[in-house]
C-alpha positions, 0 to 999 in steps of 0.5 A: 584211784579210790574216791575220797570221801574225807580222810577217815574214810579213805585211810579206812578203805586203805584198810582193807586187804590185799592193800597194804601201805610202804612209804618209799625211802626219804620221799614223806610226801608220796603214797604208797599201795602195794597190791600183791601184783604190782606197786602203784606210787602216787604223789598226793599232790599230783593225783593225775601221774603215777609209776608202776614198780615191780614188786618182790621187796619183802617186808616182814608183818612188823615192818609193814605195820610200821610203815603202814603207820608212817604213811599213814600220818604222812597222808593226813598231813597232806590229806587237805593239800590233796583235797585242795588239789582235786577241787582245783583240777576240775577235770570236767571244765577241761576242753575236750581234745579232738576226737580220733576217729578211724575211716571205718568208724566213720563209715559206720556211723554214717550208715548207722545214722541214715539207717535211724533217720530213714526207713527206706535205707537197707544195706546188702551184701556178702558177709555185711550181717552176722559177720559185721562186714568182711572189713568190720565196716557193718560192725553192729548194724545186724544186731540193731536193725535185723535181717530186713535192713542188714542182708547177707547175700550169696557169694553173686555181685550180679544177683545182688547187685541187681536186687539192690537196683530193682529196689531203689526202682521201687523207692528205697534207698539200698547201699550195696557194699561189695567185698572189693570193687574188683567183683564189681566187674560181675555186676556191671551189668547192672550197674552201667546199664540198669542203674546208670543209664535208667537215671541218665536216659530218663532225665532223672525222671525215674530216680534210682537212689543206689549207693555201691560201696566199698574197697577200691584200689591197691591193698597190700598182698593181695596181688593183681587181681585185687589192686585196681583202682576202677575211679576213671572207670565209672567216672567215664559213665554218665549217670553215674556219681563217682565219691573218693573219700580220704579221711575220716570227716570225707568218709562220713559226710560224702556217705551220708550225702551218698545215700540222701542223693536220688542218683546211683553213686560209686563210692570208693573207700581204699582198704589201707585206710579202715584203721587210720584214725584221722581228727573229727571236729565236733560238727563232723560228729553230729548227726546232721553233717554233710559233705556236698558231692562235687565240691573238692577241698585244700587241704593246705594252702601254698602258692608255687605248686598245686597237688591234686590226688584223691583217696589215700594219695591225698595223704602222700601229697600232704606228707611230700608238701611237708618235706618241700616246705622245708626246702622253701617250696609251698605245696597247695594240696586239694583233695578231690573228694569226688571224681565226677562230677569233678570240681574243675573250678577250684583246681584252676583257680589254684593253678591259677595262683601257682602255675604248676600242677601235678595230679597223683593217683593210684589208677593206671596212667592211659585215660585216668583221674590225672588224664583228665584234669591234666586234659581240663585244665590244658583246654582252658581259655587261659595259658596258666600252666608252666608245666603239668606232670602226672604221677600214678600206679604202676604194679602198686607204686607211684610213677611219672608217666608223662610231662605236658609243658607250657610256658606262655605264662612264665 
């Protein structure tokens, strides 16, 4: 829309070609501008909605003359209700709307932000530099930082890997990104028995401040080879921070809170979830947001039975507790935020409340995520359970592999 700037001004800048005015039939209080492409109508007193028309209506030059005229008066009539109403909208006092940030914005500006606030911090890996990342996550970090804090390496998770634990050795703080979790198999050498168990054996003496990030979990087609999640595996080793993020506030802060840590921290994103844009209050914007490790989240409150899941599956949770609403059952949902170590407090007090629990994950069913909390929970010093149920992945779908009761409490 043309900035007004008082009536004999704007009905000058109208003017000018390619604009020419034709007033819609029978309608004295719109206006009209017609480009060669396309038709825009405008009410003068709504300047905030607007129609696009086709165009192919043929005016002769007489005609448009006439009718430029009309619209002409007709706008000057109205021109001081239109200015009115401009000077009421006052659309710079409106409340913003929350923003919608993607999981993989989110990533970005966590790493953006402690690449800023700390020298020290670098990111490696295949593809994380020219090529802004293989899931886009490094978008623009090369072109601001360089080729000494953003490093692309040769196609060698073990080298790499093993370069990235040597310097946070030596005091910086490296964040290795590999191109999914399953080439991480090639470099778990370096990241069970030199990162993991230097930190654990040396009672944190000898810090070593890692972050390996990236992909974990099934993605769509890219068959078996591809689709494990490796949660319970690195969960299983001590020295070891295990970080699952879901939505896009989970992703920045328990990123953030990732690299500031001086222990090595797995940190599995699931591909699915890159491009799913998710609300970020104002607080998970600045630049000092945090997200605790170990700490879980409910996600929503409810009393007749707990759902805890991770990752992407959090979601599934929220979206199955909707549907049983509807059918009187209310569904606590907790997000687990981080895998180890695991915040087992808040899932008993929950279950505490509901008497009912099933944990959902995308990880095999023997030793997994839901293993252990089903485990926890069931060696408590108090009988809480009605009942325990696991759901979890098999070929990329959900299954109920196995039911654990206990009714000492109904």
């Amino acid at each position: 829309m043309l900035p007004y700037s008082g009536s004999v001004s704007l009905v000058s800048s109208f003017l000018f070609p390619p604009l020419q005015f034709v007033p819609p039939p029978n309608r004295s209080d719109w206006l009209c501008v017609v480009t060669p492409s396309v038709r825009r109508v405008t009410r003068s007193s709504d300047w905030s909605k607007s129609r696009r028309f086709p165009t192919g209506l043929a005016h002769s030059p007489a005609e448009d003359s006439l009718k430029m005229a009309a619209s002409l008066r007709c706008f000057l009539r109205s021109g001081k209700k239109a200015v009115s109403a401009l000077g009421q909208r006052e659309f710079h006092r409106s409340a913003p709307a929350a923003a919608q940030v993607t999981v993989r914005d989110a990533l970005n500006q966590a790493m953006d932000e402690e690449l800023e606030r700390d020298e020290r911090v670098f990111l490696l890996g295949e593809e994380v530099a020219q090529y802004d990342g293989a899931y886009k996550v490094s978008r623009g970090l090369w072109k601001k930082y360089g080729d000494k804090r953003i490093i692309d390496t040769p196609i060698s998770e073990m080298g790499f890997a093993g370069i990235a634990v040597g310097a946070a050795m030596a005091g910086l703080r490296p964040i290795c990104e590999f191109m999914t979790f399953n080439f991480s198999m090639q470099a778990i050498d370096q990241v069970i028995n030199s990162a993991a168990k230097t930190c654990y054996m040396s009672a944190g003496l000898q810090a070593v401040p890692i972050v390996f990030r990236g992909p974990n979990g099934a993605s769509a087609g890219v068959a078996a080879q591809h689709s494990q999640c490796f949660a319970a595996w690195y969960a299983h080793c001590p020295g070891l921070k295990v970080v699952s993020p879901w939505n896009s506030e989970d992703a920045k802060g328990l990123l953030k809170s990732s690299i500031r840590d001086d222990n090595p921290v797995v940190f599995l994103e699931n591909e699915l979830l890159y491009g799913v844009p998710f609300e970020m209050s104002e607080e998970a914007q600045s630049k000092d947001f945090t997200i605790p490790i170990g700490k879980a989240k409910v996600e929503r409150a409810g009393s007749h039975i707990t759902l805890v899941s991770h990752s992407r599956y959090v979601g599934h949770c929220l979206d199955a507790a909707a549907v049983l609403a509807k059918e009187g059952i209310e569904c606590e949902v907790i997000n687990l935020r981080t895998i180890r170590p695991m915040d087992v407090e808040s899932i008993e007090a929950s279950v505490m409340k509901t008497n009912h629990l099933v944990t959902v994950e995308g990880g095999w069913p023997q030793f997994g995520v839901g293993a252990e909390i089903c485990a926890r929970i069931m060696e408590g010093n108090d009988p809480v359970l009605a009942s325990v149920k696991r759901l979890s992945s098999r070929r990329g779908r959900l299954i109920n592999t196995s039911v654990i009761s206990c009714t000492s409490c109904n």
